[in-house]
N, C-alpha and C positions, 0 to 999 in steps of 0.2 A: 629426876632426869636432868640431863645437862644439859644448860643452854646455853643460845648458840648467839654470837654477835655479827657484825658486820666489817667484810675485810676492809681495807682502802683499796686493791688492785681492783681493776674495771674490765669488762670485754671491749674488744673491739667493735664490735657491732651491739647492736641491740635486739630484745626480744623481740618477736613478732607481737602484733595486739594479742592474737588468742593465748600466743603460749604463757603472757603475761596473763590474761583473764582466769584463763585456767589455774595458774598457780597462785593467782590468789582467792579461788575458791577453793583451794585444794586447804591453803592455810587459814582460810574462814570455819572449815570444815572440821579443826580440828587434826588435821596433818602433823604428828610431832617431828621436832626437830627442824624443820625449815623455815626458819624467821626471815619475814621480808624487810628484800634493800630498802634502804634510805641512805643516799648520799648528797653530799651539796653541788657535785658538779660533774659530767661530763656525761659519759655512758655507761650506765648500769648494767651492776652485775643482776641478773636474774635472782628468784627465790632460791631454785638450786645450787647456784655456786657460789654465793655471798654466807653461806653457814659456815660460823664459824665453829669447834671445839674446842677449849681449852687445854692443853695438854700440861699446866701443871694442879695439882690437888691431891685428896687424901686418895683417893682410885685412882689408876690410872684408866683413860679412858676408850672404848672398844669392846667394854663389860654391858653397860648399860646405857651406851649410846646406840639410836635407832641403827637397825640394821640400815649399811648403805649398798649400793647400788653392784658395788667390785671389791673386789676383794684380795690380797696378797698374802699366803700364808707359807712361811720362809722358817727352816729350820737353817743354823750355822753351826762347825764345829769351830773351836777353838785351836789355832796352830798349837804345834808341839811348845814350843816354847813361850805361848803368851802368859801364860800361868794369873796371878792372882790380879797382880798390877795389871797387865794387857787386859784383861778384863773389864778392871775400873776404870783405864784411860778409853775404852770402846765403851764401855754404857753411858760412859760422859760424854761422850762426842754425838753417841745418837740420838742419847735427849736434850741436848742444844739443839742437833739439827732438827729435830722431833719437833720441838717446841716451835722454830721459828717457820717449819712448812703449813706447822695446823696454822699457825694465825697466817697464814696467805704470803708470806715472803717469800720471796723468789729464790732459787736454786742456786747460785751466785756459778759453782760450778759444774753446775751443768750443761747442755744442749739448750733449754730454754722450754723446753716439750710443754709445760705448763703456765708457759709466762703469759698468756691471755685470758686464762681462767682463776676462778676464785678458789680459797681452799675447799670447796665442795663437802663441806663436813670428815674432810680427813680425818682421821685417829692411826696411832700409831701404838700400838702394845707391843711389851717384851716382857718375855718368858723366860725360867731354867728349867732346864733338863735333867734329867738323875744324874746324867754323866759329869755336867757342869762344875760339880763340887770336886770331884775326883778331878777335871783338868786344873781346875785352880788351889785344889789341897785344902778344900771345907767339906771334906769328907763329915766331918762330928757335926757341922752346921745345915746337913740337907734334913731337911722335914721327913718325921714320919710316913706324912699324909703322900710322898712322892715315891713310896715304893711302886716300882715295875708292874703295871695293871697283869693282872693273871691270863691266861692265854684261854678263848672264847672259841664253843667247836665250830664257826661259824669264820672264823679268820682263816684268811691268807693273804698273812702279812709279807709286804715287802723290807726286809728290813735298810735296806736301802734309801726308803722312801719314808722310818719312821724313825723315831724318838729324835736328839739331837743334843747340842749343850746350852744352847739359844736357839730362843723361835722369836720371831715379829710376825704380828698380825700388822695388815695396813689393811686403811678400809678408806673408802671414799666415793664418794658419788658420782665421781669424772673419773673415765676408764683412763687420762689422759696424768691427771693429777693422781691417780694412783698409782700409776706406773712411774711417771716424775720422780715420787717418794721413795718406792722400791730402789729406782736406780742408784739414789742421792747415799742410802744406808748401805747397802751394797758397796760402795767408793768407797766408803767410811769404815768398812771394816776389813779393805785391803792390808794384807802381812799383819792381821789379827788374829781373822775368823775365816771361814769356806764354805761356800754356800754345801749344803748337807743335798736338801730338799730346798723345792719349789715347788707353788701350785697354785693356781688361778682360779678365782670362781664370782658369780655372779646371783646377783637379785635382783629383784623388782625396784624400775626407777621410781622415787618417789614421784606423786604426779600420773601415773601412768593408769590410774585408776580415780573413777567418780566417785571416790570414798577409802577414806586409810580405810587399811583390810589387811589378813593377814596374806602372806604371797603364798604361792603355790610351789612344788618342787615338783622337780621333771617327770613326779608321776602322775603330774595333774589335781593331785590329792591339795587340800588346803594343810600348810604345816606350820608349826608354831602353836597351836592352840589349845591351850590349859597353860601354858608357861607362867611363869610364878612371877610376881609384877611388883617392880619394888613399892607398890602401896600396899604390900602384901604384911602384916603385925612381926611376921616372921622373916619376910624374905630376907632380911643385912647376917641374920643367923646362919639362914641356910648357903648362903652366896658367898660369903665374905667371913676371911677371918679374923676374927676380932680384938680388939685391943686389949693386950694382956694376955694373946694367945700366944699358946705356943708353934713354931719357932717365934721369937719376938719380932724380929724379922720381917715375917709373914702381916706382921698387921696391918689391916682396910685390903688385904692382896687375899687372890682366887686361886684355884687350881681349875686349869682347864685341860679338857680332854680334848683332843684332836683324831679325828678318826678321817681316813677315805672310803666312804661307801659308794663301788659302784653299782646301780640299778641293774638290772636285766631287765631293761626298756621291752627288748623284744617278747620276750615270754609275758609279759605283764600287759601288753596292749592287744594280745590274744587273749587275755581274759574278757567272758562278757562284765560289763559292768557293774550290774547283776553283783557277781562273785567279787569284783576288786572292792566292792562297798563292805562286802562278808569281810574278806579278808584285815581293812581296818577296822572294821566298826563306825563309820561316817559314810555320808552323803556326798559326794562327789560335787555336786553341783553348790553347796554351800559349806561343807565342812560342819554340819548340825550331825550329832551322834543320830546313830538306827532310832533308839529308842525317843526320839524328837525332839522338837526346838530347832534352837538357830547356833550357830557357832559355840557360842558360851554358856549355852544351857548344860547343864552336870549331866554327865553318863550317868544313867541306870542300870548298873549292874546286874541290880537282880529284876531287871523286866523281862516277863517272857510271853512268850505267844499261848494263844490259846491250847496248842497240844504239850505244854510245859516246858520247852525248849526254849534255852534264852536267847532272846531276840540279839544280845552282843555275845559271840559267838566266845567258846573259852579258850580257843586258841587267836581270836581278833585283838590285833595288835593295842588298841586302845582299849583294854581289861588287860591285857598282860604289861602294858607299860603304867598302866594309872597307878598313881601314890597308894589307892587304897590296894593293889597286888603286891605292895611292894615294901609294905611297914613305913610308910608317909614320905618313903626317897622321892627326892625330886632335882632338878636342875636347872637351870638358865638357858636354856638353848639359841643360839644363834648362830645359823648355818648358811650356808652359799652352795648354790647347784655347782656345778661343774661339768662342762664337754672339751673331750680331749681328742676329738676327731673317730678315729674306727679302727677295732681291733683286729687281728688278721684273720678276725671269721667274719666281718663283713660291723659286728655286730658293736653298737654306741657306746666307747671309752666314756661313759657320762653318768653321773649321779651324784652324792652330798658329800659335801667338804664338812662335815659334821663338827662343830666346836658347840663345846658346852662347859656351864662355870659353877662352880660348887665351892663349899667351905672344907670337904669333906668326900674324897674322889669314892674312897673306899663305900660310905655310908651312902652317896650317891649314883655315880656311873655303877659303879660294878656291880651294885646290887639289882640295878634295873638290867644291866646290862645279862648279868645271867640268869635271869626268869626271862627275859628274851631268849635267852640260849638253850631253853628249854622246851619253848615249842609255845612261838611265835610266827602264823600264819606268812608275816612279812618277811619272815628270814627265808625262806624261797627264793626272793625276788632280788635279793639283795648278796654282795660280798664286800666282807672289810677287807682293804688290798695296803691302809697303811695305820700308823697307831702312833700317838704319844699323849705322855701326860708331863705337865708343866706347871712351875710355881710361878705365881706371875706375883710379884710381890705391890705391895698399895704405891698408890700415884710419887710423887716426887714436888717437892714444896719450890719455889722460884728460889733458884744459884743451885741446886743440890739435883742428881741424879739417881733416874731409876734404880734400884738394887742397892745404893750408896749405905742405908744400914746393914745390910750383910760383908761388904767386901770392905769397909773402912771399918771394922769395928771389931 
């Protein structure tokens, strides 16, 4: 896991006693990722926004740093005429400015929107897009692994609203300092790039609970849980592409899948509870599978009830999504809700900004993703409305940029 240091910028004010008490039981507790202040003088910054990320290394970071609080996920096209170079002189510029937002420096031009808060565990990732190669003429250098995800009977995609030639993720634990960041890249890629898509979303602040845990999504269900954990023998295989792999390019780098799922909040809170437990296979109130235990106790597949009915149903989404339905596919998942206020049937623009990270989209997403398509109790509840897949290539070493062994070499 990454950790995290201490910025020098300060708040204006100070915590209250509780909200400090609290945050540091939170990080007694075992809270990843928010290391507490220690400064020598004025007024401190809180546990929350003294985290720092480092944004140079073999990963780039936002893969396997804690999910944060907000979230900005920005696809760009490239002008007609940026071509190869306009490319290289924008991924250079945004990881300088990348770099100098996560350790807490100020905006120099901007508004100032963040200049009283700390980097808040910022991160900043960038992505390509299948198109990317084609704008910049690495047609022969785009990965395998980045063919066009197959089309799901469950989609209705906007294509407006998906794929792209560049994506950034920005994450951050300050709604304030994550918007800061968006803006500052944004400026940075004027008579470059255009913004494609945008989209907002949110989690659980850290702190906001008497125990890390994992957070809930707007269907009140607990999510996240079975996620493969990089103390996992396997997980750097399954997440990450490896050195020596192919494209060369690609090495310590992910493909990540980007999806918008909106809920049918409404039809789903008409369910009795009862039936929304059926239809995952989980407990609502702790996220413990039907067949018992607590959160992280393994599903039992084959448990069944006394009249031989299995107690996890065969169309319940956790047996149609578990590794063992699916020849051991699995993913990194790390997602953010999403509300976009109300559509013109009254009824809630809201539900998962779905990102997930693999070595291997094909072996991964798409294989789970179509035994889901197949008759998956949740797919009711649910519409995919956007789509992309993305090579996000490994971190970037201090003087050198994102992407910089693909476009210089």
């Amino acid at each position: 896991m990454t950790e995290h240091s201490i910025s020098r910028r300060r708040l204006l004010g100070t915590a209250t006693a509780t909200g400090v008490a609290g945050l540091a039981a939170g990080a007694a507790s075992g809270a990843i990722g928010h290391a507490a202040a220690s400064t020598p003088a004025g007024p401190a910054l809180n546990t929350l926004g003294s985290a720092t990320v480092p944004f140079h290394g073999t990963r780039q970071p936002g893969i396997t740093t804690p999910l944060q609080s907000r979230a900005h996920l920005v696809a760009f096209d490239l002008v007609p005429d940026a071509g190869r170079r306009g490319a290289a002189a924008l991924l250079r510029r945004w990881s300088t400015l990348a770099a100098e937002l996560m350790a807490g420096r100020p905006d120099e031009a901007g508004t100032g929107i963040a200049d009283d808060a700390g980097p808040a565990s910022l991160t900043v990732t960038f992505g390509f897009g299948h198109s990317f190669f084609d704008a910049t003429g690495l047609v022969e250098r785009r990965p395998a692994a980045l063919a066009p995800l197959p089309a799901f009977s469950n989609d209705a995609l906007d294509a407006s609203r998906s794929e792209g030639d560049l994506w950034v993720q920005v994450g951050a634990d300050d709604p304030l300092v994550a918007f800061g960041a968006l803006r500052a890249l944004r400026r940075a890629a004027a008579g470059t790039a255009d913004v494609r898509w945008q989209m907002a979303g949110f989690s659980r602040s850290p702190g906001a609970t008497a125990r890390p845990m994992s957070v809930r999504n707007l269907m009140g269900q607990v999510d996240g849980t079975n996620n493969p954990s990089p103390d996992d023998p396997d997980f750097d295989e399954r997440i990450f592409v490896p050195a020596g792999g192919e494209p060369a390019w690609m090495a310590h780098g992910s493909y990540a899948v980007v999806r918008r799922i909106r809920m049918l909040l409404d039809d789903w809170e008409e369910l009795p509870g009862e039936e929304r437990e059926r239809v995952l296979g989980r407990r609502r109130s702790d996220g413990a599978p039907l067949t018992g235990g607590d959160e992280t106790t393994p599903v039992d597949l084959a448990a069944t009830h006394p009249d031989g009915q299995p107690v996890i149903a065969g169309n319940a989404h956790v047996r149609v999504s578990a590794p063992e339905s699916n020849g051991g596919a699995t993913m990194l998942r790390r997602s953010f809700s999403y509300h976009d206020g109300a559509l013109e049937d009254g009824a809630p623009d809201a539900g998962l900004l779905f990102v997930c990270w693999q070595a291997d989209p094909l072996r991964s997403f798409v294989t789970v993703q179509r035994k889901l398509d197949r008759g998956d109790a949740l797919s009711t509840f649910v519409r995919h409305e956007s789509s992309g897949l993305f090579a996000v290539p490994g971190g970037a070493a201090e003087g050198e940029y994102v992407g910089q062994a693909l476009l210089e070499s």
